[in-house]
Backbone and ligand atoms as CSV (ligand in chain L), in Angstrom:
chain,resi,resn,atom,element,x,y,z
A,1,UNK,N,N,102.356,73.660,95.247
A,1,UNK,CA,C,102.935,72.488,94.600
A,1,UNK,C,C,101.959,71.893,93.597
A,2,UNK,N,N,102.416,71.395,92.707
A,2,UNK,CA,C,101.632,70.993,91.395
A,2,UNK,C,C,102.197,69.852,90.736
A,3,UNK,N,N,101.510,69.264,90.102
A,3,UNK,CA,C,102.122,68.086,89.403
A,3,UNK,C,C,102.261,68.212,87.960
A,4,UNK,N,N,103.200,67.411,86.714
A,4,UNK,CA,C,103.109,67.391,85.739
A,4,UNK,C,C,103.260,66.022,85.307
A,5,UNK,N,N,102.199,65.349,84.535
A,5,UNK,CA,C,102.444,63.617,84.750
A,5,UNK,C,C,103.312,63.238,83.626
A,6,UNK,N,N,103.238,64.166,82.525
A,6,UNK,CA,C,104.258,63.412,81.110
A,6,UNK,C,C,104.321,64.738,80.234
A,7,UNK,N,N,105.406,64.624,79.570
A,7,UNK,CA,C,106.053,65.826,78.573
A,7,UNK,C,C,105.131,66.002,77.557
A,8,UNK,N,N,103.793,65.213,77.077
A,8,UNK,CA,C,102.879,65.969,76.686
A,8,UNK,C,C,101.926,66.826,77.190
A,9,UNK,N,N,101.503,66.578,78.663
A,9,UNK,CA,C,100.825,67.383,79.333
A,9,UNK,C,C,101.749,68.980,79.483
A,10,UNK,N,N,103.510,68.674,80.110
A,10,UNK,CA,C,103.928,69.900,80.003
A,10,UNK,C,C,103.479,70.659,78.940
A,11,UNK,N,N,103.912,70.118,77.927
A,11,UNK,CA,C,103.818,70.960,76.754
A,11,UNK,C,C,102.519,71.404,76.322
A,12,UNK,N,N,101.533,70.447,76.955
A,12,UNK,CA,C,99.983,71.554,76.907
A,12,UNK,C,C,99.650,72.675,77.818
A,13,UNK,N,N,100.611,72.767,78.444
A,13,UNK,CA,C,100.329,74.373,79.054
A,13,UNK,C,C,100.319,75.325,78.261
A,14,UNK,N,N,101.107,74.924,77.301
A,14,UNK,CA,C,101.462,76.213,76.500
A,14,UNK,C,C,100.311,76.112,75.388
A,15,UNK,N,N,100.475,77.060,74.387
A,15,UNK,CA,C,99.397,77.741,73.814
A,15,UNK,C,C,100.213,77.112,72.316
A,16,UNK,N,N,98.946,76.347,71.802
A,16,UNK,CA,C,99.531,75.923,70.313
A,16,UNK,C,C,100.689,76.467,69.718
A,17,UNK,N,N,99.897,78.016,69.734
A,17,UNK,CA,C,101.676,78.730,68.657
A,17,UNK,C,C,103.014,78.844,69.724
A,18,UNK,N,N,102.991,78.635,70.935
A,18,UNK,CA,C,104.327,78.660,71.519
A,18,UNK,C,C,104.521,77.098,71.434
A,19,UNK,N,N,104.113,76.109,71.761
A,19,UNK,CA,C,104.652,74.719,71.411
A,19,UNK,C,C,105.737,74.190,70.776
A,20,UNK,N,N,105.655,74.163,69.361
A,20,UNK,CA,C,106.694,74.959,68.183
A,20,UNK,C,C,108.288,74.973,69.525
A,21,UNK,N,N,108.198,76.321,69.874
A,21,UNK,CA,C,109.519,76.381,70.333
A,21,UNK,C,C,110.149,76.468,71.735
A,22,UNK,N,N,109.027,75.276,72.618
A,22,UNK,CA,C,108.841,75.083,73.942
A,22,UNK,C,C,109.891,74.032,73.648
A,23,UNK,N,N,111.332,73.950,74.764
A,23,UNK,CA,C,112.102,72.387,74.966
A,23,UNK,C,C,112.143,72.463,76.279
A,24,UNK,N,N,111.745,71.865,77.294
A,24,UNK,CA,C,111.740,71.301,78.295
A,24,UNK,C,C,112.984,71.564,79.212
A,25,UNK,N,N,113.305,71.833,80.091
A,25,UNK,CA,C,115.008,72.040,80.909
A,25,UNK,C,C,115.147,70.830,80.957
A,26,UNK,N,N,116.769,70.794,80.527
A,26,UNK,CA,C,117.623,69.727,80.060
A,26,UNK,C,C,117.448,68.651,81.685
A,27,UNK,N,N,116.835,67.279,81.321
A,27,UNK,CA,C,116.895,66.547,82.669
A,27,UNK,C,C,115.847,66.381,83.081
A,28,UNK,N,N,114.561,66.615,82.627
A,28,UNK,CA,C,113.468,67.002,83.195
A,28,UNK,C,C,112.633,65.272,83.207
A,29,UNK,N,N,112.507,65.015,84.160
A,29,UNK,CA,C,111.310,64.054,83.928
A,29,UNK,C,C,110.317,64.097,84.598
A,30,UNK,N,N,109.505,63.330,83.909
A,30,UNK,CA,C,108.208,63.100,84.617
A,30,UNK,C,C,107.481,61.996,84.823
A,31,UNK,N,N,106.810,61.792,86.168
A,31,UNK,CA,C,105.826,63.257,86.671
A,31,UNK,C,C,106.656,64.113,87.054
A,32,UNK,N,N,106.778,65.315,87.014
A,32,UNK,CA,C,107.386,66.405,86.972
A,32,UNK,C,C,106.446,67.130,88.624
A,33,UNK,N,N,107.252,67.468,89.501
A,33,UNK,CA,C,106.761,68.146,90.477
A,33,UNK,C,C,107.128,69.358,90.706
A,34,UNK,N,N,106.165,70.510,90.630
A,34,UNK,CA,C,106.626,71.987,90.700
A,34,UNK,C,C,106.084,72.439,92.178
A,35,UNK,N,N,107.861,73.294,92.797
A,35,UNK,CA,C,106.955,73.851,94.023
A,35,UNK,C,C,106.176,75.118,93.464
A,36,UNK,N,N,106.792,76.170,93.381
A,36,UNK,CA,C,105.895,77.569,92.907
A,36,UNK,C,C,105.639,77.457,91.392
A,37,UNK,N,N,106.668,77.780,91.135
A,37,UNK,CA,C,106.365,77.789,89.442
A,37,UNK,C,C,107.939,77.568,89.208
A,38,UNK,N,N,107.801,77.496,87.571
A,38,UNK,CA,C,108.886,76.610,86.858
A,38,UNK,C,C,109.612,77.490,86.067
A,39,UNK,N,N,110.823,77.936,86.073
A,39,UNK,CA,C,111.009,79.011,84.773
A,39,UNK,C,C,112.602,78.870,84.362
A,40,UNK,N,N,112.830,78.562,82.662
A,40,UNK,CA,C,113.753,78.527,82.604
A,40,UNK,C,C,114.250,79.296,81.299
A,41,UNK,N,N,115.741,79.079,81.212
A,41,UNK,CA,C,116.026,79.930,80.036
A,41,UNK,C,C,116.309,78.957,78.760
A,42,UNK,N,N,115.863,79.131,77.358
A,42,UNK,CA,C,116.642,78.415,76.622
A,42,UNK,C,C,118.221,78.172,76.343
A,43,UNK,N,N,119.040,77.036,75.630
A,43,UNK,CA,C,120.027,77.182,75.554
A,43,UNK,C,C,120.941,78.690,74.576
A,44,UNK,N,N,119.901,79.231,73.929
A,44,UNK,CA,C,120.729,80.590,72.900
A,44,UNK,C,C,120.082,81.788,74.059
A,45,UNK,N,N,119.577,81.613,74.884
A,45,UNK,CA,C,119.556,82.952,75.759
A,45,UNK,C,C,118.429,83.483,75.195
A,46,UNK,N,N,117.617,82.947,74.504
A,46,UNK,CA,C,116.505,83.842,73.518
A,46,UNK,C,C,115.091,84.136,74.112
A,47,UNK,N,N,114.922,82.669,74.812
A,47,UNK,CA,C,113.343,82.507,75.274
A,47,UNK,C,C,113.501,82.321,76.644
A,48,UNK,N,N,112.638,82.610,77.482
A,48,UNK,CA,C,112.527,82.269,79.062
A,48,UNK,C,C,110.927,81.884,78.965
A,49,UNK,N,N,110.942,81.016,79.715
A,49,UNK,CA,C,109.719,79.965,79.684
A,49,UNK,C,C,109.479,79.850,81.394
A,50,UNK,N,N,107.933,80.028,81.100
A,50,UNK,CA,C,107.400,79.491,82.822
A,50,UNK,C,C,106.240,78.814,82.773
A,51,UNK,N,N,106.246,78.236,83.867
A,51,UNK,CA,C,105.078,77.310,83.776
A,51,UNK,C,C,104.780,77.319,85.178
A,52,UNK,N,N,103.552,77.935,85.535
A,52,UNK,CA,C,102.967,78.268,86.966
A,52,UNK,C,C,101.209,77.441,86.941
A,53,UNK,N,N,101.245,77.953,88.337
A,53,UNK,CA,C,99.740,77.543,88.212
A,53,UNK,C,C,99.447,78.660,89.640
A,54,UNK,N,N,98.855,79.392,89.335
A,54,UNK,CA,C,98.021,79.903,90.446
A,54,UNK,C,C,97.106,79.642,91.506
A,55,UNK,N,N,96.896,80.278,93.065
A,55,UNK,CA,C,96.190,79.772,93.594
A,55,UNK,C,C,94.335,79.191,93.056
A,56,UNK,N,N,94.260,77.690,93.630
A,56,UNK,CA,C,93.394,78.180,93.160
A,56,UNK,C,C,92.867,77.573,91.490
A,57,UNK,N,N,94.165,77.722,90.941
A,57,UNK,CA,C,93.434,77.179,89.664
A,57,UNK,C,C,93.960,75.586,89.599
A,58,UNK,N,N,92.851,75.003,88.284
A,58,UNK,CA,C,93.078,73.512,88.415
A,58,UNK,C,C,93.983,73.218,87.402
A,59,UNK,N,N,94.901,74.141,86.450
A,59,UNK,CA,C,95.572,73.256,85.290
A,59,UNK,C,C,96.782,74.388,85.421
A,60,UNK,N,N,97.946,74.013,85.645
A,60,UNK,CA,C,99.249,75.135,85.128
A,60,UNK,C,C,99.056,75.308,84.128
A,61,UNK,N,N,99.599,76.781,83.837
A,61,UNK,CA,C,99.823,77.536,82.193
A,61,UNK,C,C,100.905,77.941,82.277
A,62,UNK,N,N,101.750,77.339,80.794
A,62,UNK,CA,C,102.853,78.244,80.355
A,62,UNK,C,C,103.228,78.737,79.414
A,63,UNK,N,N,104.068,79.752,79.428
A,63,UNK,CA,C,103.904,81.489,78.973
A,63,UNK,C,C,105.481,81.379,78.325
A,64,UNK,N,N,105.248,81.182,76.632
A,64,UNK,CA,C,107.070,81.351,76.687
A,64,UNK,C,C,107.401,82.835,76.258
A,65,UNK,N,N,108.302,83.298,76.468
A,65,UNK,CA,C,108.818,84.984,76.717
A,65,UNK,C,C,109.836,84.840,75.770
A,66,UNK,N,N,109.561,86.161,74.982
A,66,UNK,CA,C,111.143,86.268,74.339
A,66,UNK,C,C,111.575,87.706,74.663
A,67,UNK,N,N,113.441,87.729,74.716
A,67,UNK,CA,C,113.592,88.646,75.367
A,67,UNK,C,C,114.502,89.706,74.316
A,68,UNK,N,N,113.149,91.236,74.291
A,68,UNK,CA,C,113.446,91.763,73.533
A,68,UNK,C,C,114.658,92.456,73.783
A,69,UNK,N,N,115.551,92.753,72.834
A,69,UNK,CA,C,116.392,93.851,73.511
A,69,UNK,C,C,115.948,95.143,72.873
A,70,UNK,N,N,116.089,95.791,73.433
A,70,UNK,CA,C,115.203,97.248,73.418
A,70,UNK,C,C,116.592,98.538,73.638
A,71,UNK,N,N,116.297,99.235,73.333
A,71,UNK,CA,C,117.153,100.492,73.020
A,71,UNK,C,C,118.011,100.808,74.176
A,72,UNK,N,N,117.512,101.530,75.312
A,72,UNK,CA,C,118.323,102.588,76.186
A,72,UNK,C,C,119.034,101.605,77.295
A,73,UNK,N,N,120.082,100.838,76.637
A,73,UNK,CA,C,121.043,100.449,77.423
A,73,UNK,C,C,121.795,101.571,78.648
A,74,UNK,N,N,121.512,102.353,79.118
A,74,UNK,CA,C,122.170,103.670,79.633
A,74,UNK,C,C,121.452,103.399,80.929
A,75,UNK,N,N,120.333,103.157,80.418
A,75,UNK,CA,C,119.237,103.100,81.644
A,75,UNK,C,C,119.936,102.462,82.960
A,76,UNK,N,N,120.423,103.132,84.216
A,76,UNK,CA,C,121.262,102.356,84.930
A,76,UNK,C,C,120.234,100.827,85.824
A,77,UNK,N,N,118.723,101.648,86.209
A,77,UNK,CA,C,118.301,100.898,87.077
A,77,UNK,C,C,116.733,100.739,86.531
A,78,UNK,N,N,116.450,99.401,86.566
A,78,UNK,CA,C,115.131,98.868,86.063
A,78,UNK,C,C,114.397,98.014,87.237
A,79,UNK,N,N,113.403,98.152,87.228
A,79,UNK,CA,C,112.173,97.290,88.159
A,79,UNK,C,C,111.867,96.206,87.615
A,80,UNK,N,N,111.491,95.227,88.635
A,80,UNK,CA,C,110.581,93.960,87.569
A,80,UNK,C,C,109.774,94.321,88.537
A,81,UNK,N,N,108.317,94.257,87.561
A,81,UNK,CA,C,107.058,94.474,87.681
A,81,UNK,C,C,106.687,93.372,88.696
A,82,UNK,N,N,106.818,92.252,88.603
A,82,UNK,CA,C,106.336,90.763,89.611
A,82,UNK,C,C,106.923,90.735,90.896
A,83,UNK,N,N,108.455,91.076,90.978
A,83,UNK,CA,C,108.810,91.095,92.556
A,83,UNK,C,C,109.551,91.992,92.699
A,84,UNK,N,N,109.434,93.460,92.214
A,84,UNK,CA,C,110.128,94.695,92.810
A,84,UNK,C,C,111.578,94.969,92.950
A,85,UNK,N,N,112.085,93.856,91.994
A,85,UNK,CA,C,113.591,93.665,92.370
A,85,UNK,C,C,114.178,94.709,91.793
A,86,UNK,N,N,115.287,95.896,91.680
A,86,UNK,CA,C,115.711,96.756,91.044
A,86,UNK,C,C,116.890,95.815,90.344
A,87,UNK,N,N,117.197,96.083,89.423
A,87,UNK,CA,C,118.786,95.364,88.148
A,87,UNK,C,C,119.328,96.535,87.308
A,88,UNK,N,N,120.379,96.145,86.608
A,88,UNK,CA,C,120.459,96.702,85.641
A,88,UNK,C,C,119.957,96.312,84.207
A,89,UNK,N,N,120.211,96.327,83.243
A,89,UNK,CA,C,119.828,96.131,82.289
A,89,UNK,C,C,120.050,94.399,81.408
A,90,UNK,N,N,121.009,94.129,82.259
A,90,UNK,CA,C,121.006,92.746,82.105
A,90,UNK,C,C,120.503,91.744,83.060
A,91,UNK,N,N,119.963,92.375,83.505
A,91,UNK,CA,C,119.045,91.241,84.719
A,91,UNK,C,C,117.740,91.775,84.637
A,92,UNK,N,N,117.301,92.979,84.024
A,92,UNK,CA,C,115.819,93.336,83.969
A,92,UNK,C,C,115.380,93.947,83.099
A,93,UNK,N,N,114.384,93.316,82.327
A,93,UNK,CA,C,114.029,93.980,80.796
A,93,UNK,C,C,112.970,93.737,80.686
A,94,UNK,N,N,112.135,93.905,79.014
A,94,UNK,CA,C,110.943,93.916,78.762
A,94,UNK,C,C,110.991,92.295,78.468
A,95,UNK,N,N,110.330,91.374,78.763
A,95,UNK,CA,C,110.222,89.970,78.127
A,95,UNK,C,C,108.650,90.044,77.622
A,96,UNK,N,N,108.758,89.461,76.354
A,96,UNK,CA,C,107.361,89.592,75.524
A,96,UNK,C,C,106.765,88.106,75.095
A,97,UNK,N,N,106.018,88.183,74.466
A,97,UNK,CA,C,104.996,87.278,74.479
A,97,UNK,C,C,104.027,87.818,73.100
A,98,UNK,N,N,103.962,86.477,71.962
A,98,UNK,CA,C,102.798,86.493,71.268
A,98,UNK,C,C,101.505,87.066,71.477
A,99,UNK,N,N,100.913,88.025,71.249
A,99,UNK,CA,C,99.300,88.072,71.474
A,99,UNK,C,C,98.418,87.387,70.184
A,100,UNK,N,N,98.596,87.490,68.952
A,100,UNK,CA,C,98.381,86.807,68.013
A,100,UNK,C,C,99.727,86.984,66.979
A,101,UNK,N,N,99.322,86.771,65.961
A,101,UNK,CA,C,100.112,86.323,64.708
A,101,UNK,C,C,100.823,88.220,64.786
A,102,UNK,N,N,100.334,89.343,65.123
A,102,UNK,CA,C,100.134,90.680,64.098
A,102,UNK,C,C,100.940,91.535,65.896
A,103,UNK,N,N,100.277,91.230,67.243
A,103,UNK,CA,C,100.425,91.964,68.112
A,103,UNK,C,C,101.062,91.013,69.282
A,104,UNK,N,N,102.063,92.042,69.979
A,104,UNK,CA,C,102.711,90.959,71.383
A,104,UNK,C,C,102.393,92.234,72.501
A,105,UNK,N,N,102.917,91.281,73.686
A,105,UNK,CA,C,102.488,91.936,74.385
A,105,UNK,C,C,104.048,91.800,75.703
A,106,UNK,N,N,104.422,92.687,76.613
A,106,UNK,CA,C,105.546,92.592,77.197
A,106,UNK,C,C,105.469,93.377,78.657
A,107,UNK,N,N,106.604,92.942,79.258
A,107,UNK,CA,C,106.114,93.280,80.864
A,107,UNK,C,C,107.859,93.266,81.163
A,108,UNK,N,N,107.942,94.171,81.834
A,108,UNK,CA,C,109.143,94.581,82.324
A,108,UNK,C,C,109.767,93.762,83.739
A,109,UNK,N,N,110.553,92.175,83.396
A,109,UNK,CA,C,110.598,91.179,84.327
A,109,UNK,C,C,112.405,91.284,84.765
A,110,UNK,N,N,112.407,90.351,85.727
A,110,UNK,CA,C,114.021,89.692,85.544
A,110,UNK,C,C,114.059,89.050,84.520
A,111,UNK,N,N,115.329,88.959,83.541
A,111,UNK,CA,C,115.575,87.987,82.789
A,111,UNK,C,C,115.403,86.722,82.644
A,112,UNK,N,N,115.873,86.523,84.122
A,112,UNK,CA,C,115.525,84.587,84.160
A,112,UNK,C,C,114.328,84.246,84.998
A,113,UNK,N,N,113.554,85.030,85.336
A,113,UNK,CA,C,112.223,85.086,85.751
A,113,UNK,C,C,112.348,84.214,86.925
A,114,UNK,N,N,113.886,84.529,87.722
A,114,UNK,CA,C,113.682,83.847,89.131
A,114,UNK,C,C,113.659,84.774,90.342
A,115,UNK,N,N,112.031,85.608,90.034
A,115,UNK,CA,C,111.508,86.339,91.319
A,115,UNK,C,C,111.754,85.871,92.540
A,116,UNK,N,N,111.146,84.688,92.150
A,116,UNK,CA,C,110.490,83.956,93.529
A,116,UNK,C,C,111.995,83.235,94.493
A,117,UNK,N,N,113.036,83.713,93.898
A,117,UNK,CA,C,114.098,83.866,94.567
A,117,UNK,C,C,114.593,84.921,94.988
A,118,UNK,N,N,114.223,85.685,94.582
A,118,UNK,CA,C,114.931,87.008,95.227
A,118,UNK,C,C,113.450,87.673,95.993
A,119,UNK,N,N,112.671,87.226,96.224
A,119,UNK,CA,C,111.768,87.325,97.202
A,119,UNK,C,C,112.184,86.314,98.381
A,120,UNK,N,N,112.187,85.053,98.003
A,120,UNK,CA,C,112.612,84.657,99.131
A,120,UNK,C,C,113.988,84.947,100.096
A,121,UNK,N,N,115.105,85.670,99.453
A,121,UNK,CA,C,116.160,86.258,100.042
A,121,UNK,C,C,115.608,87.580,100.371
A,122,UNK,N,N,114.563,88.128,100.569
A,122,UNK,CA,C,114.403,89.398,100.260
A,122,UNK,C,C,113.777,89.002,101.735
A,123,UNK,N,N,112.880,88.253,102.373
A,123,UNK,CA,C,112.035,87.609,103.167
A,123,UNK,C,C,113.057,87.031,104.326
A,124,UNK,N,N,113.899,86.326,103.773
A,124,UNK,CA,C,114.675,85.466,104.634
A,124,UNK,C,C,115.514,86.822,105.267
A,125,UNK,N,N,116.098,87.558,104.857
A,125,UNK,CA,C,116.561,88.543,105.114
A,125,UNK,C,C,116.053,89.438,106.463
A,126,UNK,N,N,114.705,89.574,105.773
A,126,UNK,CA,C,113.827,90.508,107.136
A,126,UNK,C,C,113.352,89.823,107.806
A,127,UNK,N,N,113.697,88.143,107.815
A,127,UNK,CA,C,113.429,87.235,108.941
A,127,UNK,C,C,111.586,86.918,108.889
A,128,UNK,N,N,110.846,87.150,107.740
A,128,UNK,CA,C,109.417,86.804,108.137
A,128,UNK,C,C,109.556,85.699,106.901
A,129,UNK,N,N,108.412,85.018,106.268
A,129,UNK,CA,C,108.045,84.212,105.812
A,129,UNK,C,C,107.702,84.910,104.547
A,130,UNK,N,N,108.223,83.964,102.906
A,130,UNK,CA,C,107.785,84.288,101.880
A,130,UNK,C,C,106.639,84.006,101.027
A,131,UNK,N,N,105.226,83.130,101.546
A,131,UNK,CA,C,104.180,82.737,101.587
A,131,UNK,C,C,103.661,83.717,100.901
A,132,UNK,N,N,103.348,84.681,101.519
A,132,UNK,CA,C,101.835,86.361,101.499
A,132,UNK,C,C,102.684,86.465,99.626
A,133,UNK,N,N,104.169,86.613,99.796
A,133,UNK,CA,C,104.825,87.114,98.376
A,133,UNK,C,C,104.929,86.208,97.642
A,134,UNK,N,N,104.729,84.785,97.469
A,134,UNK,CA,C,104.860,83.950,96.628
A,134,UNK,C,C,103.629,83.959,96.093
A,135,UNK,N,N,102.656,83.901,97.086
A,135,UNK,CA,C,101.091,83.638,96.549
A,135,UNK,C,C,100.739,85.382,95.856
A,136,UNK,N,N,101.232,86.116,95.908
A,136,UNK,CA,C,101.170,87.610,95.311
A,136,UNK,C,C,102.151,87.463,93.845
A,137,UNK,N,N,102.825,86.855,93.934
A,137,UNK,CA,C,103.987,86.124,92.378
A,137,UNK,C,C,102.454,85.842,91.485
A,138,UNK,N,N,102.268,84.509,91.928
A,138,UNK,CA,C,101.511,83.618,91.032
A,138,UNK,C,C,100.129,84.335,90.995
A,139,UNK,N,N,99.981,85.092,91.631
A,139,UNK,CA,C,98.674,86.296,91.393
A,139,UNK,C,C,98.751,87.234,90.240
A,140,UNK,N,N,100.263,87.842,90.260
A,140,UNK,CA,C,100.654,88.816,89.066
A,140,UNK,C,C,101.168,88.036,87.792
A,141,UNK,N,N,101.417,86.573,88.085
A,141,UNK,CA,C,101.516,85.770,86.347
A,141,UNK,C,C,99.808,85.650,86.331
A,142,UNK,N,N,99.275,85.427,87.038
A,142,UNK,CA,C,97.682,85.017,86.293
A,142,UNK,C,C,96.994,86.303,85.710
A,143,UNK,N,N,97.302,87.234,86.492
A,143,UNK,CA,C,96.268,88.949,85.588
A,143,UNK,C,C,97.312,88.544,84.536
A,144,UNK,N,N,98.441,88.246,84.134
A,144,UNK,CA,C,99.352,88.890,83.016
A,144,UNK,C,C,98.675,87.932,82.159
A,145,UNK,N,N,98.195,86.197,82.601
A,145,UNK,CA,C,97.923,85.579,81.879
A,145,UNK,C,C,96.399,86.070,81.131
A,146,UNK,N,N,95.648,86.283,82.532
A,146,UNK,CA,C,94.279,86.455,81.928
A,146,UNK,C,C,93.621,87.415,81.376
A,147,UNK,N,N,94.132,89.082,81.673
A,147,UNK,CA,C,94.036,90.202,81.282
A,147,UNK,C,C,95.186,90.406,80.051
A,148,UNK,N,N,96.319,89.892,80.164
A,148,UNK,CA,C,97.494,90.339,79.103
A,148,UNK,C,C,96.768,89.433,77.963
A,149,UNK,N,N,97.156,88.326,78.152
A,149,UNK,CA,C,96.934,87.524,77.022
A,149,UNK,C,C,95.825,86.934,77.185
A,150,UNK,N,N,94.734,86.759,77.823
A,150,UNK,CA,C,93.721,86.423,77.490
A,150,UNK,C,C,93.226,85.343,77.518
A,151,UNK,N,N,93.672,84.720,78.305
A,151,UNK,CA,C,94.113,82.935,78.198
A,151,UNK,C,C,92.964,82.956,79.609
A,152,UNK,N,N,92.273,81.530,79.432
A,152,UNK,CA,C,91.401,81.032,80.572
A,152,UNK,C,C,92.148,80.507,81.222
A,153,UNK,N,N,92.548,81.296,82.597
A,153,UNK,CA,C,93.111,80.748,83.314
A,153,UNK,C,C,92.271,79.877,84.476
A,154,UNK,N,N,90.792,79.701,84.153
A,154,UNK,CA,C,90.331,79.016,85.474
A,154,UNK,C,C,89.625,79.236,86.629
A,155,UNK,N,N,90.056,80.567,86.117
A,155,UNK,CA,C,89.685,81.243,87.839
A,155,UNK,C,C,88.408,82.059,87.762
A,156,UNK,N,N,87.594,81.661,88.621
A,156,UNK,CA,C,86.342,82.148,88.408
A,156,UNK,C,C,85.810,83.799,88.999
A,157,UNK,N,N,85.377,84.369,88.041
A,157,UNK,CA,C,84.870,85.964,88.686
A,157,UNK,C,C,84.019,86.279,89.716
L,1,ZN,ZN,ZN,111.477,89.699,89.243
């Protein structure tokens, strides 16, 4: 659980050049309280936005995604890399991300980047607790943050 005290702090998670085209989910106020992490879709279906904070670290970061569409619609069955969920092609794709002005960078997610729900049905299901897999979520946004993009996430080596 994490806090967000005012819609300028949200919006400093994000990284100058995503700012620009960060809008907030419709309703949002603050202080803003996040249990795991925060992720939503824009209204044109274009961008999916999250805003996490990992164990461990002292400031949430958020990561806005745009979602490429990419060629082999045929493809019947796709993975998301963060919680193993199998989809088809409209529930699981490449979502990308700025690396600078010239290079992006992309990771093969759910669309609406709500893992941490279908982990927890995935959990509730086999009757144990989704804890070990939530804290393994916000483990695989921080390498994406700190190894993908490069971003100080905080966390010390
Ligand atoms: Zn997923």
């Amino acid at each position: 659980m994490f806090q967000i005290a005012s819609e300028k702090d949200f919006l400093n998670t994000f990284r100058s050049r995503d700012r620009k085209v960060v809008e907030p989910p419709k309703g949002t106020r603050f202080p803003l309280f996040v249990r795991d992490y925060l992720a939503w879709v824009d209204p044109y279906g274009v961008r999916v936005f999250l805003v996490f904070q990992a164990p461990g670290q002292q400031r949430p970061i958020g990561i806005a995604f745009r979602r490429d569409q990419q060629g082999d619609k045929t493809l019947t069955s796709r993975l998301c890399e963060w919680c193993h969920a199998y989809g088809s092609a409209d529930q699981i794709g490449l979502l990308t991300t700025d690396l600078d002005s010239k290079r992006r960078v992309g990771v093969n997610l759910c669309l609406d980047l709500r893992c941490g729900e279908r982990l927890e049905s995935t959990a509730n299901r086999e009757g144990r607790s989704v804890l070990d897999d939530i804290k393994a979520l916000l483990g695989k946004m921080e390498r994406f943050a700190s190894e993908g993009l490069g971003l100080d996430t905080g966390l010390k080596q």
